[in-house]
Each structure stands twice: as C-alpha cells, then as structure tokens.
N, C-alpha and C positions, 0 to 999 in steps of 0.2 A: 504547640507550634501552629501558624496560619497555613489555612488550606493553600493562600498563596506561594509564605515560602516553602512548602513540600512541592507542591509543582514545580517552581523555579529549581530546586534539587534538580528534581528529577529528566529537568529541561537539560540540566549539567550534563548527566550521565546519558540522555536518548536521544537527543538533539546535537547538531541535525542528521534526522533518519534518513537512508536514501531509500529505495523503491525496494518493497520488501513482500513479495516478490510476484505473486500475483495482481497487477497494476501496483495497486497500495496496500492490497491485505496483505499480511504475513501469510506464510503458507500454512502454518500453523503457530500454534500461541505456545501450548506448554512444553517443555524441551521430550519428554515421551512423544507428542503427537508433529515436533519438528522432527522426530528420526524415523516417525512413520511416514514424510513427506505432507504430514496433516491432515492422512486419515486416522480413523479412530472415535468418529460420534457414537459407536456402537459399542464403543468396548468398557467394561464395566471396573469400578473402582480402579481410575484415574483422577480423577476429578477434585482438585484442591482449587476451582474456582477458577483456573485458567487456559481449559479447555471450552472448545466451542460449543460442545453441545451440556445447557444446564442442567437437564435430566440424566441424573444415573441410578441404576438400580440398586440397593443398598443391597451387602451380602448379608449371611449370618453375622461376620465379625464386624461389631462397629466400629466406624473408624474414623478420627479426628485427627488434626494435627495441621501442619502447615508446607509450603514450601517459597527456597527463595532460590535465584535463580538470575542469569543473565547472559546474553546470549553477545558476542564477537561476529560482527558484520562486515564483510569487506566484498563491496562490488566496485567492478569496473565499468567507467562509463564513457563513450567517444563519440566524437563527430567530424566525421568526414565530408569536404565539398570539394569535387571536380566541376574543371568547363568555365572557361573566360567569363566574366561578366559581360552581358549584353550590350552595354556602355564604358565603353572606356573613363577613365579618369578626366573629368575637365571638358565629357564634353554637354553640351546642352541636350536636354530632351524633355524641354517643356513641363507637361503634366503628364505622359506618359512613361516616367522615367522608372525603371526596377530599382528593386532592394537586393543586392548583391553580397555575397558572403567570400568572403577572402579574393585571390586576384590569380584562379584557376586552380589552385592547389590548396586547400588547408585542412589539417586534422589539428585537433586538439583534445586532449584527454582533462576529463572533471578531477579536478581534485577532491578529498578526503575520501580514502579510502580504506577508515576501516570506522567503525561506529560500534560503542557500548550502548543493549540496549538491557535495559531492568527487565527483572518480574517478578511479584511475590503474590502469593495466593494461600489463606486459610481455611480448613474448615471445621464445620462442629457438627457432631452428630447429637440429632436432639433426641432422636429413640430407633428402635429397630427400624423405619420405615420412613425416616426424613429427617433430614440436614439442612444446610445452610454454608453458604460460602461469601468469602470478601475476596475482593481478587484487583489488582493494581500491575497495570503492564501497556506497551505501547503497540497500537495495530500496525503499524506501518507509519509510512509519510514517504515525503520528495526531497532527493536532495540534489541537486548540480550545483556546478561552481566552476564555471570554463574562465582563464586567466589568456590573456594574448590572442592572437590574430586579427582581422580586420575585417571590416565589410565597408560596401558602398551604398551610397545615397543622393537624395538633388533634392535638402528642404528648400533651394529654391531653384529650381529647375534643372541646373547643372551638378553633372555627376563627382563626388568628392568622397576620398578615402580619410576613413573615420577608426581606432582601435574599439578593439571590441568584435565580439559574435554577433552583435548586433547595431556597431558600432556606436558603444556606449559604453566601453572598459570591461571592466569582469560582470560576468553576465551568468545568472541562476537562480533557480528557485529551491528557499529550505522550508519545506513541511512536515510538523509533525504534531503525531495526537498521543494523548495519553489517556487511557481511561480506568475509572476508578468502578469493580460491579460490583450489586448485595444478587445472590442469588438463593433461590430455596430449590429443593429435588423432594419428591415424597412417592413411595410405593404405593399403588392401588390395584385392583384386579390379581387380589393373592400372588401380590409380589412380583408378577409378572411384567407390569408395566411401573414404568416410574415417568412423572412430568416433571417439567420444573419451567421455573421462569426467572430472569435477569431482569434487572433492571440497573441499566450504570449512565456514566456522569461521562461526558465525552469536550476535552479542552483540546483545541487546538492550536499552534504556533506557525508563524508564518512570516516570511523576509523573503522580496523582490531585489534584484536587479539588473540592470543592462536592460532594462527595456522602454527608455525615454524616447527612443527613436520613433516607437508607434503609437508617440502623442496623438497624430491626424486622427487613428482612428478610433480614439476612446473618447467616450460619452464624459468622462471626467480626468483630463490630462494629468491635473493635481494630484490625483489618489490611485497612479497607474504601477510606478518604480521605484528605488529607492526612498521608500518612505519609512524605514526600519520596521521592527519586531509588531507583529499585530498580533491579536486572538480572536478567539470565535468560541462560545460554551453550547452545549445543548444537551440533551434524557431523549435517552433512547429504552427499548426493551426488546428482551429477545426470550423464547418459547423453546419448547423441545421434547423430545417425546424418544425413550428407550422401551423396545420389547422384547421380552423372550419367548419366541415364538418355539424353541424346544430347549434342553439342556446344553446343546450346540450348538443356537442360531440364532443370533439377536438381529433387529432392525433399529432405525433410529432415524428421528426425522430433526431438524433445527430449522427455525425463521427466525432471520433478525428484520426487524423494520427498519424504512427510511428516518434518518437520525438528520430533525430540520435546526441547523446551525446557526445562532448567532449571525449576522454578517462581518467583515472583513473591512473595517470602515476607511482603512488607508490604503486598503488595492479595490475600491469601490470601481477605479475606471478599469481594469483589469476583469475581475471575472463578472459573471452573467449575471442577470440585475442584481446591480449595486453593491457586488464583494460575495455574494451567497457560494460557500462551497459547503453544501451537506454531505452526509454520508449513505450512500446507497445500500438499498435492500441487499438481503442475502437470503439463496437458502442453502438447506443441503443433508442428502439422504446418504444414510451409510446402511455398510451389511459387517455382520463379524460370524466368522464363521471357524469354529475350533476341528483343526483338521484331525487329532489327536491330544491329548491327553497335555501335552506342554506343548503345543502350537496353535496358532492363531493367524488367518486370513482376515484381509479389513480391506476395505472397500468402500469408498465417498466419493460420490457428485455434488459438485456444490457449480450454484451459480450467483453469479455479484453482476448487480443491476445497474451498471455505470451510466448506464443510457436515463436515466431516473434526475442524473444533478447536471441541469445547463452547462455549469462554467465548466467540465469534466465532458460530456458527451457533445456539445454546438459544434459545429467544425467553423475551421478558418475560414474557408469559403465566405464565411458571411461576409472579411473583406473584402473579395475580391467579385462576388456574385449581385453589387447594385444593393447589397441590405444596409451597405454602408458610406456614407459619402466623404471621405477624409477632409478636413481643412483645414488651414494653419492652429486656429482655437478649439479645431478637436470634434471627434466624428458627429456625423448627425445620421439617424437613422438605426432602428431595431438592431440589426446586426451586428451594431459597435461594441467597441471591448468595452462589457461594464453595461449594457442594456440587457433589456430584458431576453432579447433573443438572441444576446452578446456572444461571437465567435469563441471559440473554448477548445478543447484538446484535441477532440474529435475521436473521443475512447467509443469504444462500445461494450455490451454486455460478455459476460468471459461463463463458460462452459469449462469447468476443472474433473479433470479423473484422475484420483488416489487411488492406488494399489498398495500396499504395507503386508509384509510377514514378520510374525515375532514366533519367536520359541521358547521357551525357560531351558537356557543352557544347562544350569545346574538350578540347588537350592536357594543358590546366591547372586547368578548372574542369569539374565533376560536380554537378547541379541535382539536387534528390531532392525529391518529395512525396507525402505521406501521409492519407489519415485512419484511424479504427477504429469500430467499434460492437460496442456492447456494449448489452445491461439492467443496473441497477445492481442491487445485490445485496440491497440493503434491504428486505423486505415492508412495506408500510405500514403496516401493523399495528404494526410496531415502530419506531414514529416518536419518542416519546419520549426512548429512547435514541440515536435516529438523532442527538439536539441535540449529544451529545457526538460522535459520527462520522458525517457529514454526507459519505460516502463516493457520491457519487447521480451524480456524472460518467456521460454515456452516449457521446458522440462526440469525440474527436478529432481535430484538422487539422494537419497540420503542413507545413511546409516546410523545407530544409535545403540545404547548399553544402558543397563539398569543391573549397578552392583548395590544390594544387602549389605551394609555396614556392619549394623547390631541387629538384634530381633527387631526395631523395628522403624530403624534411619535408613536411607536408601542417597545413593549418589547416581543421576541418570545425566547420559552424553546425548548428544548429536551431532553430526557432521551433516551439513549439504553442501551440494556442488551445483548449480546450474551451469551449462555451458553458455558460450556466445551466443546469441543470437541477433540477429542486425534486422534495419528496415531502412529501404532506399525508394526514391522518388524523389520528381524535381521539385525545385526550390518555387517555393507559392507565388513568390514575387519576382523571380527569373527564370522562365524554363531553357534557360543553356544551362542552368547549371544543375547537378543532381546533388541529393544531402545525403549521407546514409549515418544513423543512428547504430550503437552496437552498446550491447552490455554482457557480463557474465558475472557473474558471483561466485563469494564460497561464504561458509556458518558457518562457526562454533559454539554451540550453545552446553551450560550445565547448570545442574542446579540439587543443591540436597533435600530433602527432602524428611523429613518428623512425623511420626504417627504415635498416638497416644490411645 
C-alpha cells in the first residue's frame, strides 16, 4: 500500500482535528499518559512508541509487543460579538471605514463536535538493555467551522452587510498533522540511566475559508481562502534522558526540536512568509516518585515554544500598526498576511504543570488520575482571529484505568474534562464592539494493548 493512500486513511479517521488541547499539542499521546493529564516522562515501562519522552529504562523483564488505540474528541467551540457597529448600514466612510461582526448581537457555535482520532505504536526488545519503537498517531490540529451570521464592510467606501463571520459564508480553519516515529532507548551507567532518540516524519493537512474579505491585506490575495486541501511535509527529532536517581525516584528530561515544514502553497497570502507553518520546540522535565509499594506520584513541566513560528506567534496588529498598507490588489508592506513579518495568531510560548497519581488497585487493575495547568497562549489583544482558533483551554482533569486481560494483554481508559474557559477583547477593526471566544472539552480515549 502507498505511503500516500495510508495517509489519506488516516486523514478519514483524524481529520479534521480541533484544538487538542494545549494550543495544538495533545496533552498527552498515549491513552496511560492522557489519564495522567500527560504526565509521566519519568515513569518506567510504558513506552510502546507513543509516549513523549523516548528514553525508557528497561526492567529485568523484556518486553515487546504492541499497542492500538483511539481516542473520541468532542470540544465545544463559540463566538460571541456585543456593541453596534460603528457605522451603520449604507452609510459612507471613506477610507476610514471598520470591519464589523454581526449587527450588535451575535453568537454562533462551530460545528463538528466530536472527532476520531487513531494511534498505534510497536515495540521490540532487541536485549536486556535496548529497544526500539515505531509509533503512528496524530499531535493535535485546528478545527472551526462557524455556519450563519453577518458582518459589515465598505470595499468601496460604504458600509454594506455581507453573510458570514467574516462576511464571506461559512468561515474556518481545519488543521491536522499526523506523524509517523522510529525510535531507539538503550541502558547505560549500570542500568541506571536510559537515552533514547526519535526521529519521525511530520505531514500536515490544511483547508481555509471565509477569509476572502482580507484580500487588501495579503501580500498574495490569490493563495489567501478557499483554495481547498493543502499539505506541508518535514523530519523532525526529538532526545530524552530517564534516571534512577534511587529505587524510588526517577528524573527525566525530553527535547523536541523546531520541525521546519514544507510551505503551504495555496494559503501563501495567509500565513507568514509565503504559507510557512512549522512546528515549534518543546521541552519538558518530569519527576516519578513511588509513595509506596503500589503507588506512584508523577510530575512534568513542559514548555512549547509558539513564539519560534511567525504565522502562529505575529500578531494582527501588524494590520493595523502601518506594517501594512491595504489596497484593492492586495497588501503592501512586511506585515501583510503572507509576508515575511505577516500578522499571525498572536499565540505565545505556554508554561504546563502535570500532576498524576496512580496506584495498582489490584493484580489486575491500575487507577490513574490527573490534572494540568497552564495559561492559554492567546493575548487578548488578538481576539479576532482567536474566532478561527479558539485554542484558550487552561485545566485539565483526567482519570484513567489499566485492566490485565490475560498474563500479558492489557485494556487502558481515559477520560478528560477540561472546563470552559473564554477570552474577550475588542474587535481589531471596531472598538465598539467586543469578541469573546470560549471553548470546553471532553476525551474518551482506549486502547489494548499485547506484550510478548
């Protein structure tokens, strides 16, 4: 089978992903380390390939096998706009004129609210002291998709009511990545410590619309919106380092590098020079701390480097701060959508704290529970475009199960909840009026699991 159409499957079943849930990271990958809220670099023999950190300690028992898995997504996502437009309907206002969003009142909620997302992960034990892993799952992506309301405009001086959030019909952004890792782990300093390193294949998929209205300000109008399904490829690698610093206390470090993408060749006028959305740095340190005999304390800091990729970190401002000059055939100047110093989401870097408790119930059954916190990445200042990524999640909770099948099949759950959380600020191109973005989530993830 082509590597193409396995992708395309797999686009079937993950696409389109909405905000998962840390900006765009998942909060965690494999469904053990989703019920620990996505801590767990520290803890030892989990690791089928689709956990974050590649380094694990091998025990005495070697252990191979596989696991597959998929995880039930359902968030909710809205936008809300209070406060008159600054110009009425019909009337003139020159070259001064605002970009208005409904006509004092409008909410509207995103449609597709629940997403299948895969994951399978193998691995081989090659001796008492190192392994190897393949591992196939999706990090996250973007999804909106707002249907109905209105906004106002004057592409030629006078103010005219247009459908659409941006008046230009159904209006959203769908992104999603899928990646394919080969990974190795191997024990050194008598067993003590384990490294390992990733190396995987990162494809991403991507579809615009409703955004034809801010042709003025893109460097290339042509390759801004509705231009169907794009892609983008690029190799990335990521490092990791587990210790057993006593019989009870592991440490554990991960780095992933900036992953430099492909470009975007049909949303060229959209994101920051000429379509570029890469994937930014990560790191992230954990502790595992065994309180007793069948429990376990876990603990990870992790931080993701948004501020690292233009089209993700620029802010809007750049339209509106003179970096860009709007006209009928399309911005001029750095700061246009699509230039190199192209306005962008206005994310910034995110600071995460995982806490996780697990216990071994019994012989058979393993209880785990999580939350995290974080700040969400958005500045309120860049609210407007927060309506197409509405990425503002601050807490997650989770809970999670790991039942023993046979001697040596296992079936493990997850549940997460993140609550609401919103962000308000006025509209970039009206200050009567204010936007407030909101989302919440829930997960169900499972997955079984084979050891040989």
């Amino acid at each position: 089978m082509k590597i193409s159409t396995i992708l395309s499957l797999s686009f079937l079943l993950a696409s389109p992903l909405s905000f998962a849930t840390n900006g765009y990271f998942t909060h965690g990958k494999s469904i053990i380390e989703k019920a620990q809220s996505g801590a767990g670099i520290a803890q030892v023999n989990t690791n089928f390939g689709l956990n974050l950190n590649p380094a694990q300690l091998n025990s005495s028992e070697q252990v191979s096998g596989f696991e597959i898995g998929t995880v039930l997504f359902s968030p909710s996502r809205e936008y809300s706009v209070t406060g008159q437009p600054s110009v009425p309907v019909g009337t003139f206002c020159g070259n001064q004129c605002p970009f208005s969003i409904g006509n004092g009142s409008q909410t509207i909620t995103s449609d597709n609210e629940l997403f299948l997302i895969p994951q399978f992960g193998v691995r081989y034990q090659l001796d008492d002291v190192s392994h190897v892993n393949f591992s196939f799952f999706a990090n996250g992506g973007m999804n909106s998709e707002y249907e109905g309301g209105s906004a106002q405009l004057a592409p030629e001086g006078t103010s005219i009511k247009l459908d659409g959030t941006f008046g230009d019909d159904t209006t959203g952004v769908d992104l999603a990545q899928i990646f394919t890792v080969l990974t190795y782990s191997r024990n050194v300093f008598n067993d003590n410590l384990a490294i390992g390193a990733s190396v995987f294949y990162a494809y991403q998929q991507i579809e615009i619309k409703g955004l034809k209205n801010f042709a003025g300000f893109s460097t290339n109008p042509m390759a801004l919106s509705e231009e169907g399904l794009d892609s983008s490829n690029g190799i990335g690698w990521r490092l990791g380092g587990q210790y057993k610093v006593t019989s009870t206390f592991n440490v554990a470090a991960t780095y992933q590098a900036k992953v430099s993408m492909s470009r975007f060749d049909n949303y060229a006028g959209l994101f920051a020079q000429q379509g570029k959305f890469d994937i930014p740095s990560s790191w992230t340190l954990g502790l595992a701390y065994k309180t007793s005999q069948k429990s376990e304390l876990l603990f990870d800091f992790q931080t993701i480097n948004y501020s690292e990729v233009a089209s993700v970190a620029n802010s809007i401002s750049q339209l509106t701060n003179g970096s860009c000059m709007p006209t009928p055939q399309g911005g001029v100047g750095v700061g246009c959508l699509g230039g190199e110093q192209g306005a962008g989401f206005g994310w910034q870097d995110m600071d995460i704290y995982k806490l996780a408790y697990k216990v071994d119930y019994s012989e058979q059954l393993i209880l785990r529970v999580g939350v995290s916190k974080t700040e969400q990445p958005i500045a309120k200042q860049e609210v407007l475009f927060a309506i197409l990524t509405p990425a503002v999640i601050e807490y997650h909770y989770t809970l999670g199960a790991s039942y023993q099948l046979a001697s040596k099949n296992y079936l493990h759950l997850s549940l997460m909840y993140a609550p609401e959380n919103s962000l308000s600020d006025q509209n970039n191109f009206d200050p009567n009026q204010e936007i407030t973005v909101a989302m919440s989530q829930l997960e169900l993830g499972f997955s079984y699991q084979a050891r040989w």
